[in-house]
PDB file of N, CA, C, O and CB in Angstrom:
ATOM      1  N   UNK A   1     -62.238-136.261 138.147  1.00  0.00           N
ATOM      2  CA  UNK A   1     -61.332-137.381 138.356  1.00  0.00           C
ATOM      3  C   UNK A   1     -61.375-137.800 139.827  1.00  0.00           C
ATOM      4  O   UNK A   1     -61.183-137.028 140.765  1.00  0.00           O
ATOM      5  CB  UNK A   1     -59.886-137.008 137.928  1.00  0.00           C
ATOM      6  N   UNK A   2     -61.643-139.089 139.927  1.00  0.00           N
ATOM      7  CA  UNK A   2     -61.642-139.702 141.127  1.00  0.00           C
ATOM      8  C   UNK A   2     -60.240-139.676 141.686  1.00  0.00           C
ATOM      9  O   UNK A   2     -59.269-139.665 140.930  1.00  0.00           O
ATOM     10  CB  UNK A   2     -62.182-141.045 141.006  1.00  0.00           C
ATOM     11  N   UNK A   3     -60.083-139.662 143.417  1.00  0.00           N
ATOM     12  CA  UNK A   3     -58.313-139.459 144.033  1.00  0.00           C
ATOM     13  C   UNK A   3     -58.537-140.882 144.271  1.00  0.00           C
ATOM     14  O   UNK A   3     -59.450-141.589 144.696  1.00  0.00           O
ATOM     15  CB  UNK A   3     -57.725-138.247 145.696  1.00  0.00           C
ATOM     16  N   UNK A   4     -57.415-141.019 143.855  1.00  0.00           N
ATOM     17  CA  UNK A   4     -56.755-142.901 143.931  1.00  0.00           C
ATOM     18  C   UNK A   4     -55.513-142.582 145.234  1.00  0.00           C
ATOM     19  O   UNK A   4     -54.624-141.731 145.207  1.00  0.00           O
ATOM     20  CB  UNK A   4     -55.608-143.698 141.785  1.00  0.00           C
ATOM     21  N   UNK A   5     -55.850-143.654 146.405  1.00  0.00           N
ATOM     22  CA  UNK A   5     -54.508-143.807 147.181  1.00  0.00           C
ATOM     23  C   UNK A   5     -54.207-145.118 147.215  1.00  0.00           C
ATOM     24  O   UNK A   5     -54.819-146.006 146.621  1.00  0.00           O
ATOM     25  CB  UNK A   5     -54.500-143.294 148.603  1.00  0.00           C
ATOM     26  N   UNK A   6     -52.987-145.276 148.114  1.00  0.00           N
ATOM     27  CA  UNK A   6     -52.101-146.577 148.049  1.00  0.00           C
ATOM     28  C   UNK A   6     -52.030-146.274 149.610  1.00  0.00           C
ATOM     29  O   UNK A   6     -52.106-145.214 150.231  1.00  0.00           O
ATOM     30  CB  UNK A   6     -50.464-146.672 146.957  1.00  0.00           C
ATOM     31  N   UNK A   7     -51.784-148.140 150.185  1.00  0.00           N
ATOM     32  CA  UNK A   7     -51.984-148.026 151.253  1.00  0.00           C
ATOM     33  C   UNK A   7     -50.681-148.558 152.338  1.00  0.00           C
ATOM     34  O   UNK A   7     -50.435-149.748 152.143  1.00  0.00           O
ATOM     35  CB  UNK A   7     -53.206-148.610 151.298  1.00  0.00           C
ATOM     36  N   UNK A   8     -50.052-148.101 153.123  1.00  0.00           N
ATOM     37  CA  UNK A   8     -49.145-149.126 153.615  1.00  0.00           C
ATOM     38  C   UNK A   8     -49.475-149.738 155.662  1.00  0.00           C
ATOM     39  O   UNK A   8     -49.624-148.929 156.578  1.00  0.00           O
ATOM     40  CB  UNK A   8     -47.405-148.202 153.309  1.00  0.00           C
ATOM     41  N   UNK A   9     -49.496-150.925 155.795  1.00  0.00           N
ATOM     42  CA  UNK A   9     -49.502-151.675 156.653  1.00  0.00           C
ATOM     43  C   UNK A   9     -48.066-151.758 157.440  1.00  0.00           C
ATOM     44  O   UNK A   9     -47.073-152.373 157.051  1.00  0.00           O
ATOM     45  CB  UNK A   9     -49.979-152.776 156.086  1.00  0.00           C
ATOM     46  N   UNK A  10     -48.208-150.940 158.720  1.00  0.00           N
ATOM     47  CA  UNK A  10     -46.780-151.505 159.315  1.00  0.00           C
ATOM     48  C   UNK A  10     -46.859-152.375 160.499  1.00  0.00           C
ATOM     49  O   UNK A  10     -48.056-152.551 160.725  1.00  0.00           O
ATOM     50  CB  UNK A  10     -45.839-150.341 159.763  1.00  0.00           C
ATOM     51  N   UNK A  11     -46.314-152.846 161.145  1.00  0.00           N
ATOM     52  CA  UNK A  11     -46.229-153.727 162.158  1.00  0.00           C
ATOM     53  C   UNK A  11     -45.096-153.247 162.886  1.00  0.00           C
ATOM     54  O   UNK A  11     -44.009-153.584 162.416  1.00  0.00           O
ATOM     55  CB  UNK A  11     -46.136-155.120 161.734  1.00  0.00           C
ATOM     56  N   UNK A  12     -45.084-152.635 163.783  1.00  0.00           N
ATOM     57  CA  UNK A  12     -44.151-152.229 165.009  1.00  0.00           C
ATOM     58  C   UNK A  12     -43.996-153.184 166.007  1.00  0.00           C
ATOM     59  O   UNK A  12     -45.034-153.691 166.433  1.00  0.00           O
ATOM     60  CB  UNK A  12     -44.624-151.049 165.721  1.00  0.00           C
ATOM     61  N   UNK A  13     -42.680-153.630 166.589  1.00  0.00           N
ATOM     62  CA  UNK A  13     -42.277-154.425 167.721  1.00  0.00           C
ATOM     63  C   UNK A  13     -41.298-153.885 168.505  1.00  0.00           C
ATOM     64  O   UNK A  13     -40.518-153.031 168.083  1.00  0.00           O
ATOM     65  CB  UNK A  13     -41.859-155.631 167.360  1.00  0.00           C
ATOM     66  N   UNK A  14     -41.279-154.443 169.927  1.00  0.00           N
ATOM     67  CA  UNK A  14     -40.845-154.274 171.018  1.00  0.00           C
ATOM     68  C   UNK A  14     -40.718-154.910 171.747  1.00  0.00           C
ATOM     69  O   UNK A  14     -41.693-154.968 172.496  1.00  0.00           O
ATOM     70  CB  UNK A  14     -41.142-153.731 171.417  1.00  0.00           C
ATOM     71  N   UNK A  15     -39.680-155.718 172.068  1.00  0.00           N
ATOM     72  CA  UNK A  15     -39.563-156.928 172.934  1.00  0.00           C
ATOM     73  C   UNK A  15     -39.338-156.524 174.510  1.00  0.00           C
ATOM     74  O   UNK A  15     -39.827-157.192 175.420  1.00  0.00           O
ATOM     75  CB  UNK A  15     -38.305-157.840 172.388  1.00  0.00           C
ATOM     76  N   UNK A  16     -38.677-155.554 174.688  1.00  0.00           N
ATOM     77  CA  UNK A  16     -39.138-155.067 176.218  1.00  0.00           C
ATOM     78  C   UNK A  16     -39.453-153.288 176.029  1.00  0.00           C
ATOM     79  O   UNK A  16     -39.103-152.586 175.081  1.00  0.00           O
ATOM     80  CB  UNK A  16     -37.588-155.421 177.578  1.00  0.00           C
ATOM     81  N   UNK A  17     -40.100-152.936 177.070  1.00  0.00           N
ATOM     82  CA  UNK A  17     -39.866-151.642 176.915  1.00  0.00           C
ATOM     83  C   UNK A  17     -39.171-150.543 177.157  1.00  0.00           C
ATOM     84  O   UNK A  17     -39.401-149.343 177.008  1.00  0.00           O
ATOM     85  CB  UNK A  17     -40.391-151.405 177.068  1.00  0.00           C
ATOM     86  N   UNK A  18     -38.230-151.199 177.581  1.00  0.00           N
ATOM     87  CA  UNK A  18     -36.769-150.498 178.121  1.00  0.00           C
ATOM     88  C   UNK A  18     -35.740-150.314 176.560  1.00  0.00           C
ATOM     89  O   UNK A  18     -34.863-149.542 176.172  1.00  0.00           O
ATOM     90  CB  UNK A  18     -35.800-151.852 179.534  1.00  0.00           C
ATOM     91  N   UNK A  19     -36.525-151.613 175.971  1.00  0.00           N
ATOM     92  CA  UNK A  19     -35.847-151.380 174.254  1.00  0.00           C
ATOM     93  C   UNK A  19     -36.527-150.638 173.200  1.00  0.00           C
ATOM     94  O   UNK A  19     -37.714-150.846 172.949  1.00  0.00           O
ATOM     95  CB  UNK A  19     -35.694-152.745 173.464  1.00  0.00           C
ATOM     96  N   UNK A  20     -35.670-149.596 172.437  1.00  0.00           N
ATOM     97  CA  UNK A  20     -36.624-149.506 171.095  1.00  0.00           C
ATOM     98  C   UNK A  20     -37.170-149.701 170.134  1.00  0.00           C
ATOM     99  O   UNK A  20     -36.510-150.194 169.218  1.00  0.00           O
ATOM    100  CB  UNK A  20     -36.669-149.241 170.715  1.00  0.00           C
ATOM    101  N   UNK A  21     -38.607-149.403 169.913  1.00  0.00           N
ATOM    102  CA  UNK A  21     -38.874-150.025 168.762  1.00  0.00           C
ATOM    103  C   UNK A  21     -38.734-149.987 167.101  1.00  0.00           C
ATOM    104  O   UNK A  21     -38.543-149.092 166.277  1.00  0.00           O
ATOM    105  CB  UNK A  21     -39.728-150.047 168.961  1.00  0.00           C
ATOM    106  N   UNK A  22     -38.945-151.527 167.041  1.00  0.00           N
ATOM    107  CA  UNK A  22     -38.564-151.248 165.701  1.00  0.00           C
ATOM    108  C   UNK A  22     -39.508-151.783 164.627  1.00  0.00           C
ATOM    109  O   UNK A  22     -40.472-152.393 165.090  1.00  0.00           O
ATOM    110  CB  UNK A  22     -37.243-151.776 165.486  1.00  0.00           C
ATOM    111  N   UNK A  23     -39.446-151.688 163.224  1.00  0.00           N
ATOM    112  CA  UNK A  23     -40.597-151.816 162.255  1.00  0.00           C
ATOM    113  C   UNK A  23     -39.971-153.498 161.758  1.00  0.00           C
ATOM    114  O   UNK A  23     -38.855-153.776 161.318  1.00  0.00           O
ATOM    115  CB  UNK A  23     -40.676-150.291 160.798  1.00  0.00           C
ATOM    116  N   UNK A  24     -41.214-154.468 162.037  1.00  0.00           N
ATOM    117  CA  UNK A  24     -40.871-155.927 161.637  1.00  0.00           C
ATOM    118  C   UNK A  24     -41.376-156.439 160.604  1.00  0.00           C
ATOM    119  O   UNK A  24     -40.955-157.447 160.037  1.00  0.00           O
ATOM    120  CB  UNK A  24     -41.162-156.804 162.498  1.00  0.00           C
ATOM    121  N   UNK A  25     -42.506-155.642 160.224  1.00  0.00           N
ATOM    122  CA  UNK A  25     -43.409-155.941 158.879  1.00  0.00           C
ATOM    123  C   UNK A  25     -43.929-155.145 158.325  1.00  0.00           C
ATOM    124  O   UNK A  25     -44.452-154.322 159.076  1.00  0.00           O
ATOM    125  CB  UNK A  25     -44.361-156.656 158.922  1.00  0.00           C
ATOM    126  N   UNK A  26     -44.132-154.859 156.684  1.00  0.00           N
ATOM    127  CA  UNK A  26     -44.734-153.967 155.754  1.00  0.00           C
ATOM    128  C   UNK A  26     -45.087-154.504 155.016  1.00  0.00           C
ATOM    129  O   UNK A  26     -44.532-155.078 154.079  1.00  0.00           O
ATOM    130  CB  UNK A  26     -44.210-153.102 155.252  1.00  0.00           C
ATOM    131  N   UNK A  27     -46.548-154.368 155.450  1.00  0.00           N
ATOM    132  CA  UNK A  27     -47.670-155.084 154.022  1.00  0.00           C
ATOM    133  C   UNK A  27     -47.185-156.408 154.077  1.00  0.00           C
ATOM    134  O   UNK A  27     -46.899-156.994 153.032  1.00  0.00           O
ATOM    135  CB  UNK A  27     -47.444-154.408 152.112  1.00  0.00           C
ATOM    136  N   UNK A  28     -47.061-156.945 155.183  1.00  0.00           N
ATOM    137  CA  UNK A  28     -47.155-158.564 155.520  1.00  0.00           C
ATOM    138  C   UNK A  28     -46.049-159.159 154.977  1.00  0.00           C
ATOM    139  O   UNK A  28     -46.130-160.281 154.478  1.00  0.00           O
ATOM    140  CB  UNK A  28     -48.435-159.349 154.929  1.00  0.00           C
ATOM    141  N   UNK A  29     -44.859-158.442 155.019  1.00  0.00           N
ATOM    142  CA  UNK A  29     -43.235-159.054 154.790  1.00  0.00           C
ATOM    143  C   UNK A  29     -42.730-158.389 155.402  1.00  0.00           C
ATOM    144  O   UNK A  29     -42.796-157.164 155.499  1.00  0.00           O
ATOM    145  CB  UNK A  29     -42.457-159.115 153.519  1.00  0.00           C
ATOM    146  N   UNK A  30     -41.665-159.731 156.320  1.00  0.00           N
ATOM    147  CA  UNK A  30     -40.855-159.518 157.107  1.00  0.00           C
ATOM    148  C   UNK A  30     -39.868-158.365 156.754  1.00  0.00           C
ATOM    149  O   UNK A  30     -39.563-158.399 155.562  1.00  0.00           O
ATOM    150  CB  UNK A  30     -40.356-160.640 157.324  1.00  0.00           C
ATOM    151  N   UNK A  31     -39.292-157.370 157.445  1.00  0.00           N
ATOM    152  CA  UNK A  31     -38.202-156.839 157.548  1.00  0.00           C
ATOM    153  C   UNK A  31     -37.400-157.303 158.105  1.00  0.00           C
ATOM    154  O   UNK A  31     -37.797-157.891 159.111  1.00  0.00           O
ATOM    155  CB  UNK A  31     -38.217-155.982 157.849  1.00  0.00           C
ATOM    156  N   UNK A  32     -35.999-157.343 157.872  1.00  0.00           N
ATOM    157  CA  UNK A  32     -34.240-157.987 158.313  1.00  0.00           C
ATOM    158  C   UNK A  32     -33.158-157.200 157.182  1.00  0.00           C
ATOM    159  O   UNK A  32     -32.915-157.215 155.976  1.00  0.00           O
ATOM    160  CB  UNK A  32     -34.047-160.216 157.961  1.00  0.00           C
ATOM    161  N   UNK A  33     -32.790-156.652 158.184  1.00  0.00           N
ATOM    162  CA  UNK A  33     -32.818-156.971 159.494  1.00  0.00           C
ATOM    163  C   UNK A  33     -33.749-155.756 159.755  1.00  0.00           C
ATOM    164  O   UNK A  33     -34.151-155.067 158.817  1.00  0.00           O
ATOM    165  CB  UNK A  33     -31.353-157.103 160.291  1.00  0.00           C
ATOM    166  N   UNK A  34     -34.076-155.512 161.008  1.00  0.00           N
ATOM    167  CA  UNK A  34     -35.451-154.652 161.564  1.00  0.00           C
ATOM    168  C   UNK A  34     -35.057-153.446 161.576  1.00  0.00           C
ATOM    169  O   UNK A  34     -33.868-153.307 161.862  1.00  0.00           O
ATOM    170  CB  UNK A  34     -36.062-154.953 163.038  1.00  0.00           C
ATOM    171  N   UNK A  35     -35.852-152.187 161.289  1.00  0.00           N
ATOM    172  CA  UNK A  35     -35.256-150.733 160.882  1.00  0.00           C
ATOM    173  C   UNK A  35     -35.806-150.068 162.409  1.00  0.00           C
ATOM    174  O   UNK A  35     -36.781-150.477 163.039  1.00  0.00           O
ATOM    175  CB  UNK A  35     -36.071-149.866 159.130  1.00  0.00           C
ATOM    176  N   UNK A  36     -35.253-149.383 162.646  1.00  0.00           N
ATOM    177  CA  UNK A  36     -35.429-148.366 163.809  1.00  0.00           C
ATOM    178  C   UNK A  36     -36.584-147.312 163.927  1.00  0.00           C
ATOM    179  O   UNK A  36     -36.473-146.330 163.192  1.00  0.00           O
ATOM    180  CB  UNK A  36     -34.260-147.587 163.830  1.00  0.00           C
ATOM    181  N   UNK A  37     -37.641-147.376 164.722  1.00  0.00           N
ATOM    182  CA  UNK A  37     -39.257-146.960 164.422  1.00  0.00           C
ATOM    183  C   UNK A  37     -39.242-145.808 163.978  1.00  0.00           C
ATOM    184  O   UNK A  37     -39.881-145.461 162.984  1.00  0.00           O
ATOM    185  CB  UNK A  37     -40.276-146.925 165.580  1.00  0.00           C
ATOM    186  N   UNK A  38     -38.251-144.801 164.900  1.00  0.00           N
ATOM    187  CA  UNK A  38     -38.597-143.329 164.728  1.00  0.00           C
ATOM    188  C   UNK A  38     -38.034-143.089 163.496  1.00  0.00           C
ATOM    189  O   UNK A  38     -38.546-142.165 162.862  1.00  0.00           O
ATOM    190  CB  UNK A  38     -38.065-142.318 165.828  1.00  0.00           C
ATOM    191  N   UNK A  39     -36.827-143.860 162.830  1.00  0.00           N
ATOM    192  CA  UNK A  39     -36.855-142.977 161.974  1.00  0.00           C
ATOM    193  C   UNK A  39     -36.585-143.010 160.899  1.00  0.00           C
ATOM    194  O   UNK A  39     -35.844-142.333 160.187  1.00  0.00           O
ATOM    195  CB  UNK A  39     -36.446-142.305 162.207  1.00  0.00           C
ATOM    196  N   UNK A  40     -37.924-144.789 160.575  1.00  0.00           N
ATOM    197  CA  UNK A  40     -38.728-144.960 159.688  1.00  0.00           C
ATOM    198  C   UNK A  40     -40.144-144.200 159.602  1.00  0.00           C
ATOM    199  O   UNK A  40     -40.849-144.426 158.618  1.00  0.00           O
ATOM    200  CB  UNK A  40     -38.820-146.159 159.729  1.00  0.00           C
ATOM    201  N   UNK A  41     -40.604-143.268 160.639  1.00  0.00           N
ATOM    202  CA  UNK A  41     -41.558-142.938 160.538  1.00  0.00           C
ATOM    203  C   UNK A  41     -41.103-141.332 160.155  1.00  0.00           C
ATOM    204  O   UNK A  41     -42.045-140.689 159.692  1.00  0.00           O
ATOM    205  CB  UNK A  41     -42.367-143.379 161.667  1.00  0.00           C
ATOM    206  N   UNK A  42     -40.193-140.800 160.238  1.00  0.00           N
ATOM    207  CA  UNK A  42     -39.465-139.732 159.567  1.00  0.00           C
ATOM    208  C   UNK A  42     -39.660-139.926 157.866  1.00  0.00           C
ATOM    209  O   UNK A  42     -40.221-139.211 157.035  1.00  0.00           O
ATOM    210  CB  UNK A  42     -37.812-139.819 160.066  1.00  0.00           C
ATOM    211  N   UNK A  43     -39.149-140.837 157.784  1.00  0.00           N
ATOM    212  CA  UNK A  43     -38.553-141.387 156.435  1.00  0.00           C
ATOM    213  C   UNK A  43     -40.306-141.453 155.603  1.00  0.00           C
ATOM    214  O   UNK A  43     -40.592-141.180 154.438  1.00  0.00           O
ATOM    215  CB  UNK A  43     -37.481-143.331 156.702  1.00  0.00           C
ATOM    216  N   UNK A  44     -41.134-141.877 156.637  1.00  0.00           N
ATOM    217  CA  UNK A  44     -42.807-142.569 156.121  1.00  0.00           C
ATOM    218  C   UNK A  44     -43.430-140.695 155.416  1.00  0.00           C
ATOM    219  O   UNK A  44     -43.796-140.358 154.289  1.00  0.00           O
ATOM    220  CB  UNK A  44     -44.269-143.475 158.288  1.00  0.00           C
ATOM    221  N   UNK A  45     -43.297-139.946 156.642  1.00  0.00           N
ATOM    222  CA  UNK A  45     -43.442-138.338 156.298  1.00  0.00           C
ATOM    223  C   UNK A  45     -42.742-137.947 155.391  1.00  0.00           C
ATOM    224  O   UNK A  45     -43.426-137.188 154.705  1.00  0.00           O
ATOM    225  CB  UNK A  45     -43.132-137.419 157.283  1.00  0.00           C
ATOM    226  N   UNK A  46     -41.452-138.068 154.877  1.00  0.00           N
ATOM    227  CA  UNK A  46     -41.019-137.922 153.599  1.00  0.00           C
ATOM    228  C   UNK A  46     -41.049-137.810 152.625  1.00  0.00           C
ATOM    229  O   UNK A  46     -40.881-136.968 151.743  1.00  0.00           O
ATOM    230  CB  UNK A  46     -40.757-138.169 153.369  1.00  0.00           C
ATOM    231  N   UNK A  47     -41.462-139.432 152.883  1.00  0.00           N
ATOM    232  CA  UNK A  47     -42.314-139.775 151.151  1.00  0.00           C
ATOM    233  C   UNK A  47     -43.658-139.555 150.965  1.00  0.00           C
ATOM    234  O   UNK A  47     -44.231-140.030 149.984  1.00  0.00           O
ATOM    235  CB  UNK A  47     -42.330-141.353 150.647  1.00  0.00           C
ATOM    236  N   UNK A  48     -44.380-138.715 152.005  1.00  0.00           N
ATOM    237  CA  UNK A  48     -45.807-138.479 151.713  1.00  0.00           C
ATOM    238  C   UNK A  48     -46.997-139.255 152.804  1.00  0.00           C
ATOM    239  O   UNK A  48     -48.167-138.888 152.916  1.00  0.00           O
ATOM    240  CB  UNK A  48     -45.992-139.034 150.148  1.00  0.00           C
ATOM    241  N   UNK A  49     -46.568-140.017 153.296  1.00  0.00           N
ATOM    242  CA  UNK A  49     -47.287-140.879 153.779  1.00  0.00           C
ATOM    243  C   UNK A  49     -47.964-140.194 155.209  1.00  0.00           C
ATOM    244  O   UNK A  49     -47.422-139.362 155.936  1.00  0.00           O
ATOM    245  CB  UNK A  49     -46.418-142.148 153.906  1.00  0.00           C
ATOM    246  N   UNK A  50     -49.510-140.900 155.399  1.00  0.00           N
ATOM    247  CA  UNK A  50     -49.894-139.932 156.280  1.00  0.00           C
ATOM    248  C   UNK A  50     -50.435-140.941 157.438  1.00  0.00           C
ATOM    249  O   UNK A  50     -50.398-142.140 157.162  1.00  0.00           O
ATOM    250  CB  UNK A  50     -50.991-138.817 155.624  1.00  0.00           C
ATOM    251  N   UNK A  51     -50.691-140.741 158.091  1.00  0.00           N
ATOM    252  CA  UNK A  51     -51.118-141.914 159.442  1.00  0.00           C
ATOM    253  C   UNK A  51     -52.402-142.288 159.651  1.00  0.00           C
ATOM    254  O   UNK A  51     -52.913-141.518 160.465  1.00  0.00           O
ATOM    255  CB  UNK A  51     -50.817-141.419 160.882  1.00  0.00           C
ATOM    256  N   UNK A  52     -53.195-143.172 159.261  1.00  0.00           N
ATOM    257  CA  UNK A  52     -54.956-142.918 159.676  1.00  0.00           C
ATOM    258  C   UNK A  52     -55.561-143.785 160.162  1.00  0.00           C
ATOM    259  O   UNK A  52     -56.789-143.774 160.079  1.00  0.00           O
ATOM    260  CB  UNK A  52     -55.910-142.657 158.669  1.00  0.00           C
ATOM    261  N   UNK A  53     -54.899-144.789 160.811  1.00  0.00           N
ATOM    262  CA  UNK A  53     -55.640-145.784 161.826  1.00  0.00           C
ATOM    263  C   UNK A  53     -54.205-146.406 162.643  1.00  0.00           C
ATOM    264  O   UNK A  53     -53.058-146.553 162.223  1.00  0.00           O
ATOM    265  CB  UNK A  53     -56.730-147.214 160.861  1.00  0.00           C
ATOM    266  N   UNK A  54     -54.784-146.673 163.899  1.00  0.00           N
ATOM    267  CA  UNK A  54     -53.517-147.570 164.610  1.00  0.00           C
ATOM    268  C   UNK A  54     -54.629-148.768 165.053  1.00  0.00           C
ATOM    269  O   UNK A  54     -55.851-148.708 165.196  1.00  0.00           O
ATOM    270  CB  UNK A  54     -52.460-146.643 166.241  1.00  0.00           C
ATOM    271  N   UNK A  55     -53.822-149.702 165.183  1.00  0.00           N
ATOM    272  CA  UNK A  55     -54.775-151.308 166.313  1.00  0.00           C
ATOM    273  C   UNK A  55     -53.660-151.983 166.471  1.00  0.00           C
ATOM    274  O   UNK A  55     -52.781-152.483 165.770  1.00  0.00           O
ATOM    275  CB  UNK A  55     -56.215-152.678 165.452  1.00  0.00           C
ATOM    276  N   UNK A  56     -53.979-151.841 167.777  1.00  0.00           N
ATOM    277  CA  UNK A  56     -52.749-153.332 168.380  1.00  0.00           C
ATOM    278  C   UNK A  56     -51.655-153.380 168.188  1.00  0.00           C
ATOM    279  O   UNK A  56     -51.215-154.522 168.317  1.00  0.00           O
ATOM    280  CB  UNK A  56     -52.826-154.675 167.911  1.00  0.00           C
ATOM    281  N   UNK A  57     -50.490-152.188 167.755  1.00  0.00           N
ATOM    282  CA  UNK A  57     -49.508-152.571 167.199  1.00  0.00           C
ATOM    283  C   UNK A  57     -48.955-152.784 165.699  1.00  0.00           C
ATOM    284  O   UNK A  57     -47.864-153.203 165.312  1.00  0.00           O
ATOM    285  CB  UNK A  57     -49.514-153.352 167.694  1.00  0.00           C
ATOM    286  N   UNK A  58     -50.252-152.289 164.894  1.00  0.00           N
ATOM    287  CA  UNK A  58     -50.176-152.265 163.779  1.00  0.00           C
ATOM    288  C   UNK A  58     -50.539-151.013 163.395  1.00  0.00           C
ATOM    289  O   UNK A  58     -51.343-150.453 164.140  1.00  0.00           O
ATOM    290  CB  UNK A  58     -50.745-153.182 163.292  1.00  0.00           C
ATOM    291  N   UNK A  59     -50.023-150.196 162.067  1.00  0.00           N
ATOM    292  CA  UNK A  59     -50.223-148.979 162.158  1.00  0.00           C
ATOM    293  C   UNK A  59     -50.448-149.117 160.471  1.00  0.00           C
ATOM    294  O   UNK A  59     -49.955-149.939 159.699  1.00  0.00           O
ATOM    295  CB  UNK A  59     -49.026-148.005 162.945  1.00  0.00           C
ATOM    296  N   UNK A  60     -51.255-148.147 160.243  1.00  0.00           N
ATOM    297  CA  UNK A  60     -51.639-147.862 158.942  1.00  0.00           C
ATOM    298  C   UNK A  60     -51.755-146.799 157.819  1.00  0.00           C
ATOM    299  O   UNK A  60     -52.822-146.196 157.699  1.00  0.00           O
ATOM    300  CB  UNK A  60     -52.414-148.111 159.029  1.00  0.00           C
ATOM    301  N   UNK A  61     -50.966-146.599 157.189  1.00  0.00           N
ATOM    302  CA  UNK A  61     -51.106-145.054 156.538  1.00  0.00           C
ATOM    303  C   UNK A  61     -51.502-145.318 155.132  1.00  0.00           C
ATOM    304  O   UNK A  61     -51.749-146.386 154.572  1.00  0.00           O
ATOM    305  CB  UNK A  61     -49.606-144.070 156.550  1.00  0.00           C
ATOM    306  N   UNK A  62     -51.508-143.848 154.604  1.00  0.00           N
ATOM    307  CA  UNK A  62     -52.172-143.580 153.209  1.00  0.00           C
ATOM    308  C   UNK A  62     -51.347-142.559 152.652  1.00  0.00           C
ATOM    309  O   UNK A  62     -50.817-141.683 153.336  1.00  0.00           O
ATOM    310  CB  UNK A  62     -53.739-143.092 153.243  1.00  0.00           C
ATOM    311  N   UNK A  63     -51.225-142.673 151.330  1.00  0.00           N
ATOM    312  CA  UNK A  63     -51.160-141.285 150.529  1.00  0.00           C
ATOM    313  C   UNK A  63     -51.271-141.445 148.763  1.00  0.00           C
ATOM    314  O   UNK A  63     -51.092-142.387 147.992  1.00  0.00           O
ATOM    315  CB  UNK A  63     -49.561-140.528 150.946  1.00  0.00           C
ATOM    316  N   UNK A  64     -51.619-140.160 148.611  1.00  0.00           N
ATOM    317  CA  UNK A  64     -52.040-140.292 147.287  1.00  0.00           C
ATOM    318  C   UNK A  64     -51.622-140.814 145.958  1.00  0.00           C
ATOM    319  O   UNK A  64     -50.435-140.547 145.774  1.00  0.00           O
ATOM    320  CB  UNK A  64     -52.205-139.435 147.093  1.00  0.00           C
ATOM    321  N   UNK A  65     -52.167-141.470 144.947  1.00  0.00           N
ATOM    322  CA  UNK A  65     -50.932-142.339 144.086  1.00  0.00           C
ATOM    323  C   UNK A  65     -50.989-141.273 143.194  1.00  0.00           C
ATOM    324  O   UNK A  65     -52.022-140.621 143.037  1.00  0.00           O
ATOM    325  CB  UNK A  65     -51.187-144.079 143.340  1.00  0.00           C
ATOM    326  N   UNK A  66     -49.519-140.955 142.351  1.00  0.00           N
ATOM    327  CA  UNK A  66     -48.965-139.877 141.548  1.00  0.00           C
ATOM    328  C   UNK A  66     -50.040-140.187 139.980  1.00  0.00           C
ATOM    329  O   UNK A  66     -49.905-139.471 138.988  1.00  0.00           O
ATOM    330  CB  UNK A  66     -46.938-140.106 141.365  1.00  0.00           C
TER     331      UNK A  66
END
């Protein structure tokens, strides 16, 4: 049996860096109001999700579909 994953696209922002960041997009829809980075990325480890590419501000994970 072939492993099937699912993929999720986040988009992290930061309007200064004195502020924290927060998650503005998943899989190319807006979040609102905007969730708090760290600990959506708590929440991302939770549910399985694993980290495997970053670019620019965009971050990308994987994990396996049930």
């Amino acid at each position: 049996m072939v492993e099937q994953w699912e993929y999720l696209d986040v988009q992290r922002y930061r309007a200064r860096v004195s502020e924290p960041a927060t998650v503005s997009w998943v899989n190319g829809e807006s979040i609102y109001p905007p969730l708090d980075w760290s600990q959506y990325l708590t929440r991302l480890g939770n549910e399985g999700w694993e980290l495997v590419a970053v670019d620019n501000g965009e971050f990308f994970f994987k994990r396996r579909k049930p």
